[in-house]
NUDO-601286 format. One record per residue: y, z, x of N, C-alpha, C, O, CB in turn; residue in three letters. Coordinates in Angstrom, 2 decimals, padded with zeros to 5 digits. Glycine has a CB too. Example, Ala and Ser with C-alpha at 12.3 -4.5 7.8 and 13.67 -1.06 7.14 Angstrom:
% NUDO-601286
ATOM    n_c2    n_c3    n_c1   ca_c2   ca_c3   ca_c1    c_c2    c_c3    c_c1    o_c2    o_c3    o_c1   cb_c2   cb_c3   cb_c1   r
ATOM -005.69  007.80  013.19 -004.50  007.80  012.30 -003.30  007.80  013.20 -003.32  008.46  014.24 -004.47  009.05  011.31 ALA
ATOM -002.25  007.08  012.85 -001.06  007.14  013.67  000.03  007.87  012.90  001.14  008.04  013.41 -000.60  005.72  014.08 SER
***
This chain:
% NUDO-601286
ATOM    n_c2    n_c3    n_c1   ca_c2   ca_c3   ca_c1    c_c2    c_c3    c_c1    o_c2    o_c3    o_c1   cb_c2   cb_c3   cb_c1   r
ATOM  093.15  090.41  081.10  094.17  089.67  081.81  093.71  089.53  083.25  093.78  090.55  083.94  095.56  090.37  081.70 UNK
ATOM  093.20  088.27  083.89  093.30  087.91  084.91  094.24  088.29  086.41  095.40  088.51  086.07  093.40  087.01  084.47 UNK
ATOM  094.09  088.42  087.67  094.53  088.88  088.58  095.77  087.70  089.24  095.06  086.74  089.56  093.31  089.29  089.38 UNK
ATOM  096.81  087.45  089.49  097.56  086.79  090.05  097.54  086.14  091.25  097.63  087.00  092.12  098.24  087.30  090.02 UNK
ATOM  097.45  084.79  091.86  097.71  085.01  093.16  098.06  085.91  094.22  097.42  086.23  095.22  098.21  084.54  093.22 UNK
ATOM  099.09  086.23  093.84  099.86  087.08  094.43  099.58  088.34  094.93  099.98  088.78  096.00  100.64  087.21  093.78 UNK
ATOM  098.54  089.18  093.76  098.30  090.54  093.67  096.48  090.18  094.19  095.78  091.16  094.45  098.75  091.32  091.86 UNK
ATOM  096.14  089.36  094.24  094.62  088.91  095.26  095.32  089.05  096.61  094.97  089.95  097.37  093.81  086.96  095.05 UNK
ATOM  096.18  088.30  096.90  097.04  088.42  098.43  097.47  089.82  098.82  097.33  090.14  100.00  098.51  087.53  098.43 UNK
ATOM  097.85  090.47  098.17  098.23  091.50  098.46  097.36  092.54  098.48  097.62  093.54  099.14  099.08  091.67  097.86 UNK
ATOM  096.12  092.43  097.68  094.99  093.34  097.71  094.05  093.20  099.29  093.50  094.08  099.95  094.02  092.91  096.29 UNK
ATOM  094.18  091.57  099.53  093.81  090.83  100.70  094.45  091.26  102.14  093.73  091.12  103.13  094.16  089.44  100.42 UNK
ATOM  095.49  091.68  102.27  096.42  092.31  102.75  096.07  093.90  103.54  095.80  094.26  104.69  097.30  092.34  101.62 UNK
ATOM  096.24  094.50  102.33  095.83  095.86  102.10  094.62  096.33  102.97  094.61  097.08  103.94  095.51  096.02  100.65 UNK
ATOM  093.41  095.54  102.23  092.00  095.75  103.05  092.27  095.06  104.39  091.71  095.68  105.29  090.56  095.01  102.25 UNK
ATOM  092.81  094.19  104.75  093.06  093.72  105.92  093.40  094.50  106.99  092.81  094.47  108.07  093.84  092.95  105.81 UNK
ATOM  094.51  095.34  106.68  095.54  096.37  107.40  094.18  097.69  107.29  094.01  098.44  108.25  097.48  096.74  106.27 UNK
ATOM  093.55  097.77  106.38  092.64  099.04  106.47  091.72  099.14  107.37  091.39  100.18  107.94  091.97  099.28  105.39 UNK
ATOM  090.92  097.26  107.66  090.12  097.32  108.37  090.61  097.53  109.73  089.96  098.22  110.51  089.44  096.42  108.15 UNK
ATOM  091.58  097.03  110.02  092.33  096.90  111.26  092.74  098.71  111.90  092.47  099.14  113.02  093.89  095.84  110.80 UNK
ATOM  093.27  099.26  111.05  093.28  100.49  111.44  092.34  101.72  111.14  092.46  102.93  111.35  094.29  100.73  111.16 UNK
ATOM  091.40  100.95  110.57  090.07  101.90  110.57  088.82  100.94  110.41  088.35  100.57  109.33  090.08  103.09  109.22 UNK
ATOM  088.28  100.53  111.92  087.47  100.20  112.51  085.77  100.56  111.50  085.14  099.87  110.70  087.86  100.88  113.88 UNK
ATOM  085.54  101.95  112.05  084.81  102.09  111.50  084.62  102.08  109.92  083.45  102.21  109.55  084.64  102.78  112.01 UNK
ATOM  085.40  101.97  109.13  085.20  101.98  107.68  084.44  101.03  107.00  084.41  099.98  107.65  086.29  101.92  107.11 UNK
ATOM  083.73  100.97  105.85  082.68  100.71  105.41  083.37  100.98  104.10  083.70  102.05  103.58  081.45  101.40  105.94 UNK
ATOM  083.50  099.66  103.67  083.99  099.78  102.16  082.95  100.13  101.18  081.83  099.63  101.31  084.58  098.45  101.66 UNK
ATOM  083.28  101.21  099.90  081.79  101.57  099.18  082.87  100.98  097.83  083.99  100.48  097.96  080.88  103.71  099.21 UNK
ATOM  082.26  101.20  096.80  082.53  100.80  095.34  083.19  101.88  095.03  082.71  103.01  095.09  081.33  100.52  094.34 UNK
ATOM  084.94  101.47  094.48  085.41  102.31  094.18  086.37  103.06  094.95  087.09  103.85  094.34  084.64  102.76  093.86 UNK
ATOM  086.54  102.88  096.72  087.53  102.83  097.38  089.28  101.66  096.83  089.44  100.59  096.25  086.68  102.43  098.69 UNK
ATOM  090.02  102.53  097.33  091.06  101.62  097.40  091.89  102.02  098.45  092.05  103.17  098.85  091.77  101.49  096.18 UNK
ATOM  092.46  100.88  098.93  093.14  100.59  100.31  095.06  100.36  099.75  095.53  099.49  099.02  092.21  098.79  101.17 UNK
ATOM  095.72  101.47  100.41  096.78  101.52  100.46  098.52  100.63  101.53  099.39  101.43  101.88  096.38  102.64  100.51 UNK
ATOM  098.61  100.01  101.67  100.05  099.74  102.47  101.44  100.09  102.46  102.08  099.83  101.45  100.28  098.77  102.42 UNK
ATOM  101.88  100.51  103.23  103.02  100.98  102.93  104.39  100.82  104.34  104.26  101.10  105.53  102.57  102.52  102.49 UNK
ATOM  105.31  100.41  103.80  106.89  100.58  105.45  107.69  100.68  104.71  108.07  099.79  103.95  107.52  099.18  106.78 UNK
ATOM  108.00  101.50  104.77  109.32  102.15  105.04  110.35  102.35  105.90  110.21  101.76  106.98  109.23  102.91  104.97 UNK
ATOM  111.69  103.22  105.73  112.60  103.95  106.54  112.72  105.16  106.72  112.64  105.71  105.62  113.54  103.74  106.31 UNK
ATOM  112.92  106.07  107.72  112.89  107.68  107.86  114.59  107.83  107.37  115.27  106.91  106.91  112.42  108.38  109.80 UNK
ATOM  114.92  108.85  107.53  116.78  108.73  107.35  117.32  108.15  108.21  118.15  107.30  107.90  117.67  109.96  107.37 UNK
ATOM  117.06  108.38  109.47  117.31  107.72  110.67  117.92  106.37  110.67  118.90  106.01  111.32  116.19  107.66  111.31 UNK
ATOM  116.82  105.35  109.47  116.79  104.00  110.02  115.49  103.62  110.66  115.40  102.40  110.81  117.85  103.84  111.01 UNK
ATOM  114.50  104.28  111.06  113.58  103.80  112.00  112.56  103.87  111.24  112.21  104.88  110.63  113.44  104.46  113.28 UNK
ATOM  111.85  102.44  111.20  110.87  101.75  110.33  109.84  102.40  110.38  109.81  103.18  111.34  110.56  100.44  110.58 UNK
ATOM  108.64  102.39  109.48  107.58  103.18  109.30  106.23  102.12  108.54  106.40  101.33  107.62  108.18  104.53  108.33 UNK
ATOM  104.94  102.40  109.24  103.87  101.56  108.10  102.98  102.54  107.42  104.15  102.85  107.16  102.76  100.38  108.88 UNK
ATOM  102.09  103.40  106.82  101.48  103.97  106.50  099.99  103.42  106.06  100.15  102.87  104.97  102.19  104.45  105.87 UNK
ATOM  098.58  103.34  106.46  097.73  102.90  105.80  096.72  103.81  105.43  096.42  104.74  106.17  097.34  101.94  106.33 UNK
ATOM  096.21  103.62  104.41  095.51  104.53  103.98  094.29  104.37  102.75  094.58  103.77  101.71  096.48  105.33  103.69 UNK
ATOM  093.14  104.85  102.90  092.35  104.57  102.05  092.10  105.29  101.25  092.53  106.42  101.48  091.55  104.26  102.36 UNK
ATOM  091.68  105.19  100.55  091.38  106.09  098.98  089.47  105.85  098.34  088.85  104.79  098.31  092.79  105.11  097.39 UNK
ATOM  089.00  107.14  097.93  087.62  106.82  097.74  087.56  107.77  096.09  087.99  108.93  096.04  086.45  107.45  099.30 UNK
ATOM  087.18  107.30  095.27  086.93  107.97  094.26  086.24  108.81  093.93  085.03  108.63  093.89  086.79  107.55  093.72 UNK
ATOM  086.79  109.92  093.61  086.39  111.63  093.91  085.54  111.86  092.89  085.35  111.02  092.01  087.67  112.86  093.82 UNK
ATOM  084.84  113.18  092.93  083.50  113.27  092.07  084.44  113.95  090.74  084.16  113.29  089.74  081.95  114.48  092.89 UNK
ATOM  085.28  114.83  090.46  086.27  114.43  089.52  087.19  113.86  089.02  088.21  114.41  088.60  086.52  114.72  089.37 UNK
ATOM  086.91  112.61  089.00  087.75  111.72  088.89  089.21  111.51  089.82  089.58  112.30  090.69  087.93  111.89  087.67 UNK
ATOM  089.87  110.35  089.45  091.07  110.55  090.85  090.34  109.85  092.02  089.31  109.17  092.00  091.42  112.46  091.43 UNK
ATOM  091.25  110.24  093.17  091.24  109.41  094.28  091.55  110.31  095.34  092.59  110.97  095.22  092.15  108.23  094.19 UNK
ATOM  090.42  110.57  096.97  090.55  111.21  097.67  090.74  110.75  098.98  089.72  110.27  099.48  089.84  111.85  097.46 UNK
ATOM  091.80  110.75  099.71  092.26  110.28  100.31  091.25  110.21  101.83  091.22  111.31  102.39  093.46  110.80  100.12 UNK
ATOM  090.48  109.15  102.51  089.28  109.28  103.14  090.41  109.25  104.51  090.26  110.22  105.25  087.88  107.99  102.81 UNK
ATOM  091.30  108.44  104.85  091.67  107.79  106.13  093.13  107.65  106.13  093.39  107.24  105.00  090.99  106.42  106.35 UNK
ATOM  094.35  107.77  106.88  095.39  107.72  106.89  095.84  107.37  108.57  095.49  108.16  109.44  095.80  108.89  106.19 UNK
ATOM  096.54  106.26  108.90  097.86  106.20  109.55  098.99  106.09  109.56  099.34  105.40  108.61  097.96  105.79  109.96 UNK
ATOM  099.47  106.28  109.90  101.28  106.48  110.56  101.76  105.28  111.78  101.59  105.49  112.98  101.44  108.33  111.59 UNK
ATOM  102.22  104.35  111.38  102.71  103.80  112.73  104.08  103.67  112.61  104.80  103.48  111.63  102.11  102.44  113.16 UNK
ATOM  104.34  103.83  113.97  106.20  103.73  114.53  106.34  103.43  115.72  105.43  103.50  116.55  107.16  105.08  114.52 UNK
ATOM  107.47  103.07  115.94  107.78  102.07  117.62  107.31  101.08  117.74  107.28  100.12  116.97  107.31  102.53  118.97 UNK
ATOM  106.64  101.30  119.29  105.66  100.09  119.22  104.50  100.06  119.02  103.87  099.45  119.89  105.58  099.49  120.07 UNK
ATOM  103.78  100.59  117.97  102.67  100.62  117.60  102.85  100.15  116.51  101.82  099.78  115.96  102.07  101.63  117.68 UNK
ATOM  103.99  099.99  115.85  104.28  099.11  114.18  104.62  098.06  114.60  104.40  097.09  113.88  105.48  099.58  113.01 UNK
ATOM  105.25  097.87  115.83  104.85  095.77  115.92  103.46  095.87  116.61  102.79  094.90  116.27  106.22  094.43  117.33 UNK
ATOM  102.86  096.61  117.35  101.74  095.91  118.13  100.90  095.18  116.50  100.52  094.04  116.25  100.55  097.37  119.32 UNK
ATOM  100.87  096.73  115.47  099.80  096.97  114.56  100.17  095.58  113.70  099.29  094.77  113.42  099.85  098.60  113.70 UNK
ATOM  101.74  095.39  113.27  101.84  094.31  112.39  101.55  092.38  112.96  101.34  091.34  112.34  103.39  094.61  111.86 UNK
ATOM  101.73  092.80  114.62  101.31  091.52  115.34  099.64  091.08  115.09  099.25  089.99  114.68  101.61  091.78  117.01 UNK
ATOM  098.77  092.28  115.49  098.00  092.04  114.90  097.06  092.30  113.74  095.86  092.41  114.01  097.82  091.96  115.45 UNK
ATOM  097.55  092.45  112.21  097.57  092.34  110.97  097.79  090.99  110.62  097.18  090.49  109.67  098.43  093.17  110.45 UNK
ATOM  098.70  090.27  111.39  099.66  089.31  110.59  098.91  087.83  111.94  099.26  086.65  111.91  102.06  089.96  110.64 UNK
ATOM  098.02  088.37  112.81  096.63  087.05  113.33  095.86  087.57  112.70  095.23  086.59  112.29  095.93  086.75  114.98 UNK
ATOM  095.38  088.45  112.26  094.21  088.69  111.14  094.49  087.75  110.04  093.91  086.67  109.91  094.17  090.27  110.51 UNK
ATOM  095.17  088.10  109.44  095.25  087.18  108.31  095.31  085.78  108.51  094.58  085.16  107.74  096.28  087.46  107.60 UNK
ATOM  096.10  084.98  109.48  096.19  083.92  109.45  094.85  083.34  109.93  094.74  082.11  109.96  097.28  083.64  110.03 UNK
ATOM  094.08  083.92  110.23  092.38  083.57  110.64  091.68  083.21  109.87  090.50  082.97  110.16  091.55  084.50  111.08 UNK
***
């Protein structure tokens, strides 16, 4: 079964937001790139990005992780969202 528009965009996305918050990364075969926002209880919005590299026993080991909140989740989504439109 073939991949969707939708889920290419969103994979497109993903690595987008990964490269953006991890500069140095170097995609190898077998990584996968995570997105994520949320809410705390609070109310106050959250993005999470994070990469994933496939572990020598199988599974997925988590290589890279951020956290953004305040204004570092609009600076980060302002520019995510000129990345993409580029």
């Amino acid at each position: 079964m073939g991949t969707t528009g939708e889920e290419r965009w969103l994979a497109a996305l993903r690595d987008h937001a990964a490269h953006l918050a991890f500069p140095d990364w170097t995609p190898q075969e077998g990584d996968w790139t995570h997105l994520h926002t949320g809410f705390v209880d609070d109310g106050t919005p959250y993005t999470e990005v994070s990469v994933y590299r496939a572990g020598d026993g199988g599974g997925h080991v988590r290589i890279h992780y951020q956290r953004y909140t305040g204004g570092e989740l609009t600076g980060f989504w302002n520019r995510l969202m000129i990345r993409v439109a580029e």
